[in-house]
ROBA-422671 format. One record per residue (C-alpha): residue number from 0; x, y, z. Coordinates in steps of 0.1 Angstrom, whole numbers. Each point is the difference from the previous one (the first is absolute). Layout:
ATOM seq     x     y     z
ATOM NUM     X     Y     Z
...
//
This chain:
ATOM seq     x     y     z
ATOM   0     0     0     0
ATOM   1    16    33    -6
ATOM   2    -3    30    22
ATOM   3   -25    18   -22
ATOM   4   -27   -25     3
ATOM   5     4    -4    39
ATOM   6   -20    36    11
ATOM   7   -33   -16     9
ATOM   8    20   -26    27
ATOM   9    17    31    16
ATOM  10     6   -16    32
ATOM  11    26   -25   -16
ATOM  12    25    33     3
ATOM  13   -18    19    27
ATOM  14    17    19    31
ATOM  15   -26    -9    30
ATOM  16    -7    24    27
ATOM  17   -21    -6    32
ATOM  18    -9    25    24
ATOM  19   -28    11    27
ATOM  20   -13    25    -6
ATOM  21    -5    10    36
ATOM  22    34    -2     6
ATOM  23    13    18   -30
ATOM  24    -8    37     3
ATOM  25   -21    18    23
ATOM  26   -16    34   -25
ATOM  27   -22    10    29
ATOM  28    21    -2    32
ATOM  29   -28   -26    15
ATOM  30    27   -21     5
ATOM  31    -7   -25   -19
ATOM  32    10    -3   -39
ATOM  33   -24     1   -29
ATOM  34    -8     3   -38
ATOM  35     6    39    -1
ATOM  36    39   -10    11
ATOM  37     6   -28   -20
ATOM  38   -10    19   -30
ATOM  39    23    28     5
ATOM  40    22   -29     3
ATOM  41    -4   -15   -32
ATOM  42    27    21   -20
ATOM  43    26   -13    26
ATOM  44   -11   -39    -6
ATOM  45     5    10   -38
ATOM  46    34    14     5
ATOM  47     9   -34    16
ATOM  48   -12   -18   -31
ATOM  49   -33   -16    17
ATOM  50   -24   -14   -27
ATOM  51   -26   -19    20
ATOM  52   -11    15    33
ATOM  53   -16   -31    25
ATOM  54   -21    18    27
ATOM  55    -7   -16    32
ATOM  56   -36    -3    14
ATOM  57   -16    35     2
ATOM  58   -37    -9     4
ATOM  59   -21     8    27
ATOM  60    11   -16    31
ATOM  61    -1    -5    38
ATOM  62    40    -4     0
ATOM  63     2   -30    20
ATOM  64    23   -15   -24
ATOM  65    15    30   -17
ATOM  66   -23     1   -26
ATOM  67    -4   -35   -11
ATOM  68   -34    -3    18
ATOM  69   -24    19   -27
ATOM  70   -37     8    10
ATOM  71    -5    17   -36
ATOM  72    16   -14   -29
ATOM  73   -11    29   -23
ATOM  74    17    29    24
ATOM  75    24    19    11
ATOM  76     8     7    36
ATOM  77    -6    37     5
ATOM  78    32    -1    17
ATOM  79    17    -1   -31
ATOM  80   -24    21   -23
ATOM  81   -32   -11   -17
ATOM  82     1   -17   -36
ATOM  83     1    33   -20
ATOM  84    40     6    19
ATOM  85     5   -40   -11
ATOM  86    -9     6   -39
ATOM  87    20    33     1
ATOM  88    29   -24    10
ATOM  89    -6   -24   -25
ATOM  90    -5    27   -26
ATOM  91    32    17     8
ATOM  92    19   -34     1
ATOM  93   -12   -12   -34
ATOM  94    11    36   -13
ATOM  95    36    -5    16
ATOM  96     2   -35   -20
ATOM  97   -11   -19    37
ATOM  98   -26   -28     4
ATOM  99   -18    -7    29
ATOM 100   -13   -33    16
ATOM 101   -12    -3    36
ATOM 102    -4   -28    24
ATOM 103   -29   -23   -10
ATOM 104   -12   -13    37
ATOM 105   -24   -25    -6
ATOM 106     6   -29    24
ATOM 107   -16    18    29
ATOM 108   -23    32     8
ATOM 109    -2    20    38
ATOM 110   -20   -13    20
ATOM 111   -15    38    -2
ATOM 112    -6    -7   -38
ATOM 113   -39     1    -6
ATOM 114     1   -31   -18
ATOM 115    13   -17    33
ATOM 116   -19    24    27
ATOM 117   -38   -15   -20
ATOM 118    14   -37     2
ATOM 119     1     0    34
ATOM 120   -35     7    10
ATOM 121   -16   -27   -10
ATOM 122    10   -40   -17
ATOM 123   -18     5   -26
ATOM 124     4    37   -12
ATOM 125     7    11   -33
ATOM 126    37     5     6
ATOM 127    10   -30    20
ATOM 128    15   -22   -22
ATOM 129    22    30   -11
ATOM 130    21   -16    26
ATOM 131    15   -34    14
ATOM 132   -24   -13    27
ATOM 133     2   -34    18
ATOM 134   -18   -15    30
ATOM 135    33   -12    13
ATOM 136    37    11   -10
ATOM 137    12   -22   -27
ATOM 138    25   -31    15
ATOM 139    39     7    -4
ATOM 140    -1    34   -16
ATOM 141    35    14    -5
ATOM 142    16    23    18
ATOM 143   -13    37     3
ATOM 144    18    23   -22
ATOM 145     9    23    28
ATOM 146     7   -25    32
ATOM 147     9    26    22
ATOM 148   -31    13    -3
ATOM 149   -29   -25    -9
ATOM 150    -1   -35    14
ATOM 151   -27   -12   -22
ATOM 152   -14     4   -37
ATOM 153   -32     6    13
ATOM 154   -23    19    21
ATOM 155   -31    -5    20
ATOM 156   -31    23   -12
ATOM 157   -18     2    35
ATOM 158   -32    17   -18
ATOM 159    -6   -32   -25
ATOM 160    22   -26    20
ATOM 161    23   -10   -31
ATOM 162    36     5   -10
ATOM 163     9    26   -26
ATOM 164    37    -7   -14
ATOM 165    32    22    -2
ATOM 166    25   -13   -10
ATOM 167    19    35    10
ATOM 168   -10    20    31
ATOM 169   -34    -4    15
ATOM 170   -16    35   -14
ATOM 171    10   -12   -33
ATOM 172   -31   -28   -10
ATOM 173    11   -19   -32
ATOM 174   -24     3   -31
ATOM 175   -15   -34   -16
ATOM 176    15    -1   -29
ATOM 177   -22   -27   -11
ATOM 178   -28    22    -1
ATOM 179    -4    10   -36
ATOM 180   -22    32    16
ATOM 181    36     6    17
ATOM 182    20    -7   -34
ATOM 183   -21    28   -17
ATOM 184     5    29    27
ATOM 185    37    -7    -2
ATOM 186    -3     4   -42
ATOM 187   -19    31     5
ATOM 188    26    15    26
ATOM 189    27    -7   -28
ATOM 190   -24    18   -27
ATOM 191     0    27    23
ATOM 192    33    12     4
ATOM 193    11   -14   -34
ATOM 194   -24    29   -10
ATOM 195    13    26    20
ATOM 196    35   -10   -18
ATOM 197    17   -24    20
ATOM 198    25   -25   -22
ATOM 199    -8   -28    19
ATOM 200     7   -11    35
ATOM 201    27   -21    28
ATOM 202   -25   -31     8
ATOM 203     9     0    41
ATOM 204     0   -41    15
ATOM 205   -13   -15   -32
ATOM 206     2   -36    13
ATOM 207   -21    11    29
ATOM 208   -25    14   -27
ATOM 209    -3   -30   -21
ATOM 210    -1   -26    33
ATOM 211   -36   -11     4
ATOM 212    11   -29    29
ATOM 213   -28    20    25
ATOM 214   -30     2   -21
ATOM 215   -23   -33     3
ATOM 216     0   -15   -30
ATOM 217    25    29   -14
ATOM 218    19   -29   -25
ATOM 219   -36    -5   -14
ATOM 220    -9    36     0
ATOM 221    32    10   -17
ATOM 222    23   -33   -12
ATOM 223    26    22   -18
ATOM 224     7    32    19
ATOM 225    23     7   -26
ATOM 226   -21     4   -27
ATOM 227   -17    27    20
ATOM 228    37    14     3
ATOM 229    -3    -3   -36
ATOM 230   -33    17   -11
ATOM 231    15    26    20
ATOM 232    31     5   -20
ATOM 233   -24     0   -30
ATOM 234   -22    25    15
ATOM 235    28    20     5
ATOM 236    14    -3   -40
ATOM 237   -37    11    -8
ATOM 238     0    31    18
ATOM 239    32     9    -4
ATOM 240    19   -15   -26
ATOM 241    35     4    14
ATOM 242   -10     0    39
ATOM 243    23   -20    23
ATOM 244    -5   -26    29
ATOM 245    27    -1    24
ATOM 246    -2   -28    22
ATOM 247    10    -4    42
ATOM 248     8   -39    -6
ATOM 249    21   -10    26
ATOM 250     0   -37    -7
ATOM 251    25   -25   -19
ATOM 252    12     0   -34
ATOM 253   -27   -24   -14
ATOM 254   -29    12    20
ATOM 255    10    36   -15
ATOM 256     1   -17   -37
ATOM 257   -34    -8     7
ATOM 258    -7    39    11
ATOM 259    12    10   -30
ATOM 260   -18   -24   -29
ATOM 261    30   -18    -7
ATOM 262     5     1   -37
ATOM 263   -36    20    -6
ATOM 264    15    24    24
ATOM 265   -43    14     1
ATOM 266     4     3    41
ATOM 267    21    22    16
ATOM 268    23    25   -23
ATOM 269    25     3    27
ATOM 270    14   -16    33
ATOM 271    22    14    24
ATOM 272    25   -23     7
ATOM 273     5   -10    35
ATOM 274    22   -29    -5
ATOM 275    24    19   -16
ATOM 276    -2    30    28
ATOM 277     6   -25    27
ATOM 278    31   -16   -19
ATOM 279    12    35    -6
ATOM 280     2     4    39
ATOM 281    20   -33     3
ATOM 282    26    10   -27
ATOM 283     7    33    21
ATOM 284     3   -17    34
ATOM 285    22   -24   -20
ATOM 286    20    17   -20
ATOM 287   -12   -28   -23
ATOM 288   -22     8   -34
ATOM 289    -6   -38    -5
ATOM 290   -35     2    25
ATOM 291   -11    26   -29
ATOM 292    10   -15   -30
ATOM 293   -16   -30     9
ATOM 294   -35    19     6
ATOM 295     6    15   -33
ATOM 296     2   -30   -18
ATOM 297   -29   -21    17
ATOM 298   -23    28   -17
ATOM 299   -29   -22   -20
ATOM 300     4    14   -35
ATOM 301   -37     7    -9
ATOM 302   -10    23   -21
ATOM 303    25    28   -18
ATOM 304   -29    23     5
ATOM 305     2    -6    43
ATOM 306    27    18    19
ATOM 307    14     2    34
ATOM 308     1    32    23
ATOM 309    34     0    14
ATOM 310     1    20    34
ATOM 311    24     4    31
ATOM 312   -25    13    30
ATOM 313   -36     5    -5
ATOM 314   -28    13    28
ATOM 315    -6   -30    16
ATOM 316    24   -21    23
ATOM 317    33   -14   -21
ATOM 318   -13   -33     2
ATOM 319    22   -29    -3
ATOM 320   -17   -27    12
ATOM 321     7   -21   -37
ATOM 322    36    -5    15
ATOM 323     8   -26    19
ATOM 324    -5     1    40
ATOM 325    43     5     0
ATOM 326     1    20   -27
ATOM 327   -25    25    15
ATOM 328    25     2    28
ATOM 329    30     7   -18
ATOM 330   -20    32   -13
ATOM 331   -14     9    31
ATOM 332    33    -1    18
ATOM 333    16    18   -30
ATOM 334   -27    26    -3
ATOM 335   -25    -2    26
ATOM 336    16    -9    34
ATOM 337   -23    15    25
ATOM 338   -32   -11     5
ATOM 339   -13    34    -7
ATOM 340    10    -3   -38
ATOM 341   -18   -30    -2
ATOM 342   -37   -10    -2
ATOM 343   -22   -30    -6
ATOM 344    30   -22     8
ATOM 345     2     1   -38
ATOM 346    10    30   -10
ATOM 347    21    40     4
ATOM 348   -17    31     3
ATOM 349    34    18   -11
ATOM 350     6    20   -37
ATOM 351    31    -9   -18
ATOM 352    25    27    12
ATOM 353     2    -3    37
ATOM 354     2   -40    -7
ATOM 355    33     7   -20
ATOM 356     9    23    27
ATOM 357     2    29   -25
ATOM 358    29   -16   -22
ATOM 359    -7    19   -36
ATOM 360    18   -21   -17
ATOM 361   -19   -30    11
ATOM 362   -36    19     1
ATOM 363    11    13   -41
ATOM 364     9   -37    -7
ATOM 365   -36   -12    10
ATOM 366   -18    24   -19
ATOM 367    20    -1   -32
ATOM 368   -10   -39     4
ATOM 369   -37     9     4
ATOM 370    -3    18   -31
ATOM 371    21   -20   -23
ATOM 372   -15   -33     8
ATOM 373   -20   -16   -26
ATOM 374   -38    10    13
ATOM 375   -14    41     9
ATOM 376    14    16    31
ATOM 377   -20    11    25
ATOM 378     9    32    27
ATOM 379   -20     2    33
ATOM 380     0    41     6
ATOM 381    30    12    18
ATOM 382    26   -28   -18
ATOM 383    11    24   -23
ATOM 384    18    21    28
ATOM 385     7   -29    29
ATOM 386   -26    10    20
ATOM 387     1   -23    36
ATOM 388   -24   -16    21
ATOM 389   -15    14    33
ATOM 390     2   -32    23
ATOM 391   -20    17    26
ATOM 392   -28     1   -23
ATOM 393   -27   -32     1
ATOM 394     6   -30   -20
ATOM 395     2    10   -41
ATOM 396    -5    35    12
ATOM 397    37     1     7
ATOM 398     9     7   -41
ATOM 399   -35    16    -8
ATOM 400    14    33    14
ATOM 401    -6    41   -15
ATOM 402    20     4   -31
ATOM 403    26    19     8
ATOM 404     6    34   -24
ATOM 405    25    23    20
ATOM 406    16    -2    27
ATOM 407   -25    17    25
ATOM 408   -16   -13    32
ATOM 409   -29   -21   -21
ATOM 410    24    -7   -30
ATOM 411   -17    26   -19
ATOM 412   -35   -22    -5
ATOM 413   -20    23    23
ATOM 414    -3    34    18
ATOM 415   -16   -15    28
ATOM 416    17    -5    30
ATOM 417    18   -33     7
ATOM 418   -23   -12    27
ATOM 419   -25     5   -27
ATOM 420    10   -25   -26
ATOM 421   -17   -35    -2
ATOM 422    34   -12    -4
ATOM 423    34    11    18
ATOM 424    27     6   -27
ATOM 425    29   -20     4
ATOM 426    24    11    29
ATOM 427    37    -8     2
ATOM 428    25     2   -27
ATOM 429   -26   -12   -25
ATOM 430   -21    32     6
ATOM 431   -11    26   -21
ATOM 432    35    19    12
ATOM 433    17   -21   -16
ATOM 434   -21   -20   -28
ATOM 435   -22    21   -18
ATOM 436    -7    13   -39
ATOM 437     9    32     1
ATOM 438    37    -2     9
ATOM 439     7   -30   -23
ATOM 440   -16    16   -31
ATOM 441    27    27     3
ATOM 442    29   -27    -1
ATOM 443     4   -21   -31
ATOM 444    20   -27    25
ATOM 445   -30    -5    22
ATOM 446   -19   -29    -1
ATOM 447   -33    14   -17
ATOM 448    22    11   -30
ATOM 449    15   -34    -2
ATOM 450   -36   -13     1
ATOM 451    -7    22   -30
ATOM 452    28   -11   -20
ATOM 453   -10   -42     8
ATOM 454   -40    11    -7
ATOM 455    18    18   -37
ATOM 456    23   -30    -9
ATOM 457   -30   -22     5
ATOM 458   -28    16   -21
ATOM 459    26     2   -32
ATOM 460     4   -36     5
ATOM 461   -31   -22    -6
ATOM 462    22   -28     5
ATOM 463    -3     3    36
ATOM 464   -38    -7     0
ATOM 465     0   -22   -34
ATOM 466    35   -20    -4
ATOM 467     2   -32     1
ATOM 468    20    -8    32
ATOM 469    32   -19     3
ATOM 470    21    -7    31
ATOM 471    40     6    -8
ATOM 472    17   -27    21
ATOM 473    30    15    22
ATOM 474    24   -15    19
ATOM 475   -10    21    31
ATOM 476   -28    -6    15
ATOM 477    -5    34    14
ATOM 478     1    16   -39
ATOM 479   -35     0   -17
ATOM 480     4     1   -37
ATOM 481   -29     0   -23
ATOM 482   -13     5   -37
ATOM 483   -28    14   -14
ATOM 484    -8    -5   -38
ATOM 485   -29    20   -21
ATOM 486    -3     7   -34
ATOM 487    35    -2   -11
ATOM 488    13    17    30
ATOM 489    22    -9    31
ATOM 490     3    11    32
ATOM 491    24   -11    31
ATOM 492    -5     8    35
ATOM 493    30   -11    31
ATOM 494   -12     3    34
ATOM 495    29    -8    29
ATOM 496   -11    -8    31
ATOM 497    28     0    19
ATOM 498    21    24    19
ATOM 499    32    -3   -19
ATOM 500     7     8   -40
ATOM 501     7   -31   -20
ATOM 502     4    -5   -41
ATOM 503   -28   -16   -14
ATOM 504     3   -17   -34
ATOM 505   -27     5   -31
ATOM 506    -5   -24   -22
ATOM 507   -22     6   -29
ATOM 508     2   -25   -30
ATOM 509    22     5   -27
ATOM 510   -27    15   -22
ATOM 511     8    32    21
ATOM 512    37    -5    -8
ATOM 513    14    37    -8
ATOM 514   -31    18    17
ATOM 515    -2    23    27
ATOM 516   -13     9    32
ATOM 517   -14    34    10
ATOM 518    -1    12    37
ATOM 519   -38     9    -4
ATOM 520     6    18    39
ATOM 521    38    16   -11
ATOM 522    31    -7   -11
ATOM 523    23   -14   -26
ATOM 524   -17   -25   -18
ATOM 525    17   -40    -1
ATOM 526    13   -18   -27
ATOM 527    -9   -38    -5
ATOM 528    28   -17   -16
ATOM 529    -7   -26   -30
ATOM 530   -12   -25    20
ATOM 531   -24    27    16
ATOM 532    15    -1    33
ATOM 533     8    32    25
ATOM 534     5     2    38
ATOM 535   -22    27    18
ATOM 536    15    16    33
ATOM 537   -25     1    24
ATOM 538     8    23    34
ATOM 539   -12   -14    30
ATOM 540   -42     3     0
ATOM 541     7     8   -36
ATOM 542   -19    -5   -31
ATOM 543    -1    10   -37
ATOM 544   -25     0   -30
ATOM 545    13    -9   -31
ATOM 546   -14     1   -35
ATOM 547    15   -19   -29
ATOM 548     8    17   -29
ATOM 549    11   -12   -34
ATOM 550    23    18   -19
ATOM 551   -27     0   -31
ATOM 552   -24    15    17
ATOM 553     1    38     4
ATOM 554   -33     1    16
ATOM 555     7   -14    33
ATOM 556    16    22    23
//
């Protein structure tokens, strides 16, 4: 496929960013951020290179779960605006070359949500079977999602003596998804905001959506949850024609196969991949890439059209509970030693920078990785400059902290006084003092301008999100080398995980005998010799990008 018939799958070569909007700029001095801040925001996302803005939930909400329990699917929290400040936002972002998708929370309402507030009154009202009820918990249910906090999936409904089910907290009663009635509201919610201009959405807990274990009879009310996941995808196409589905499928490599289509690849359009984050984590404590090159290459091939979101920290807990029970150790104890930084005995509540203890080298190593492996990078909001975590904060709150812009009291996000703010900035060294946007877009060294330059490199290289991938062997094992192949075009990426420099030795084929390299990042490009073999020096945490060039081809620079 060449690059000018690839527009209409835009996320293949996408730069993801997610953000709350409540945390992202406070216009009003309420203290809490909202739609008016974010879009006089927008210009700065653009001068990153952002061209797909993910929103967190903003709907109407008791904020018992930071949003994620809605009681109005087709609102906005006045917090934050009404929906006139949301399509001004999407307006402005489509006019700066930006799409925006939101999260798609469908596995659960509020227990506040009117659907849920009418099924309780009475067994047989209108709205009851909205939701999972059962006479008596279901038999060996799993594990709560959030054990410090629930000890059951289910909750007794003193009013009409039954059990409603949540898999997540209490307040948040799962919908039956085996309730066609139910299947239809969640198609018209989609309609909705695919009218008011959203490209498509992040799917949150997918399996959780599909799973139909508490229903009676749910196998015989829906057999094949995944065509539902399906006529979804469909639905979507419809509407939109290029929208996107980005799935929260934190399972293994076949089960997320099966999430995708497989070879159809007419479920999901996108997965985050979680295996791969976790093995990243183990490679760092390591000083070993092995752990991720081996994720990389138990990816199920599917279809060319499905693609994986890369990502390094996203809002919820840095889950690594796919690694092993000593594995998860040798992360903790490398990144997360105090109990503090740790929660759900199965994962950090810690961003990337504090982990590496500040090293620059090693933080610039791990995101030139992120964007020049073969999938679409995502950013969580404050990457970009090495914003921290506030560990005094709650649980995930810890990394969902005010953005911070200058380096003033509230980090530049609001006029209101401190005390004010739903969420303390981050104190320490990691604090808008010393972290913050305004002093590092004044110095091309800084970590946001490097950011810039990676997000650059990446967009005028479709390889990145459409190469065919190849692993380079090395005789190292902390050097990752790899290959990605498109349309006549090559590109090379070295990562070095360890402290020290080493030589690490290219070899290419023969059919690149005589070629060259080109320092896509700076400096002097290589020379492969006839056999089409160099030796990269790598510093210690170093990496390069490479492209291959052929001395025939005055096109390629």
């Amino acid at each position: 496929m060449r690059v000018t018939d690839t527009s209409d799958l835009w996320w293949k070569t996408a730069v993801v960013y997610c953000l709350d909007v409540e945390t992202y700029l406070d216009w009003n001095g309420d203290g809490v951020g909202d739609f008016a801040g974010l879009a006089h925001r927008l210009d700065y996302l653009e001068e990153l290179g952002v061209t797909c803005l993910w929103l967190m939930p903003f709907y109407p909400t008791p904020d018992r779960d930071d949003g994620y329990d809605i009681m109005d699917f087709y609102g906005v929290d006045e917090r934050l605006g009404h929906l006139g400040d949301l399509v001004e936002v999407i307006r402005i972002a489509k006019d700066r070359g930006m799409r925006v998708i939101a999260d798609l929370v469908i596995n659960h309402t509020s227990d506040r949500h009117p659907w849920f507030k009418e099924s309780r009154k009475s067994r047989d009202n209108p709205y009851r079977d909205y939701y999972v009820w059962r006479d008596e918990p279901v038999a060996g249910e799993g594990e709560p999602v959030f054990p410090d906090q629930e000890t059951s999936n289910w909750e007794l409904d003193e009013k009409t003596g039954q059990y409603y089910q949540h898999v997540f907290y209490k307040h948040q009663p799962d919908l039956n998804i085996t309730n066609p009635v139910v299947r239809d509201e969640i198609a018209k919610i989609m309609g909705f905001w695919l009218q008011l201009g959203l490209s498509g959405f992040r799917v949150d807990a997918v399996p959780f959506l599909l799973d139909g274990s508490g229903v009676v009879d749910g196998a015989e009310l829906l057999p094949d949850p995944h065509a539902y996941l399906r006529s979804l995808r469909s639905f979507l196409g419809r509407r939109s024609g290029d929208g996107v589905l980005l799935g929260e499928v934190n399972l293994p490599r076949d089960e997320q196969e099966l999430y995708f289509g497989g070879e159809e690849g007419d479920e999901l359009t996108m997965q985050f991949d979680f295996i791969a984050m976790q093995n990243l984590y183990l490679s760092l404590a390591r000083h070993d890439a092995q752990p991720l090159v081996e994720a990389l290459l138990s990816r199920p091939k599917g279809s060319p059209d499905s693609q994986w979101a890369n990502f390094v920290r996203n809002h919820d807990e840095l889950t690594l509970d796919k690694l092993s029970d000593s594995e998860r150790e040798e992360v903790f104890a490398a990144f997360g030693p105090e109990e503090r930084m740790q929660v759900y005995g199965r994962g950090l509540v810690r961003r990337l920078p504090p982990m590496l203890e500040g090293d620059p080298r090693r933080i610039r190593m791990v995101y030139s990785l992120l964007f020049s492996l073969p999938g679409t990078p995502v950013l969580f909001y404050g990457e970009e400059i090495g914003m921290g975590e506030n560990l005094e904060a709650d649980g995930r709150l810890a990394v969902r902290t005010p953005m911070q812009w200058t380096s003033g009291a509230t980090g530049g996000f609001s006029t209101a006084r401190p005390s004010k703010l739903r969420n303390a900035v981050v104190p320490g060294g990691y604090g808008p003092g010393h972290v913050n946007v305004q002093s590092q877009r004044r110095d091309p060294d800084s970590l946001y301008s490097f950011m810039r330059r990676l997000v650059q490199h990446y967009r005028a290289s479709p390889e990145f999100g459409w190469g065919a991938f190849e692993v380079l062997p090395q005789p190292d094992p902390a050097v990752f080398a790899h290959s990605l192949r498109w349309d006549g075009r090559t590109v090379v990426a070295l990562h070095n995980f360890a402290p020290h420099p080493l030589e690490a030795p290219l070899s290419l084929g023969e059919a690149a005998g005589g070629w060259r390299l080109e320092r896509m990042l700076g400096g002097e490009s290589l020379q492969l010799d006839e056999a089409g073999k160099a030796s990269v020096a790598l510093d210690g945490y170093g990496f390069e990008w490479l492209r291959l060039v052929s001395p025939e081809d005055p096109l390629q620079y």
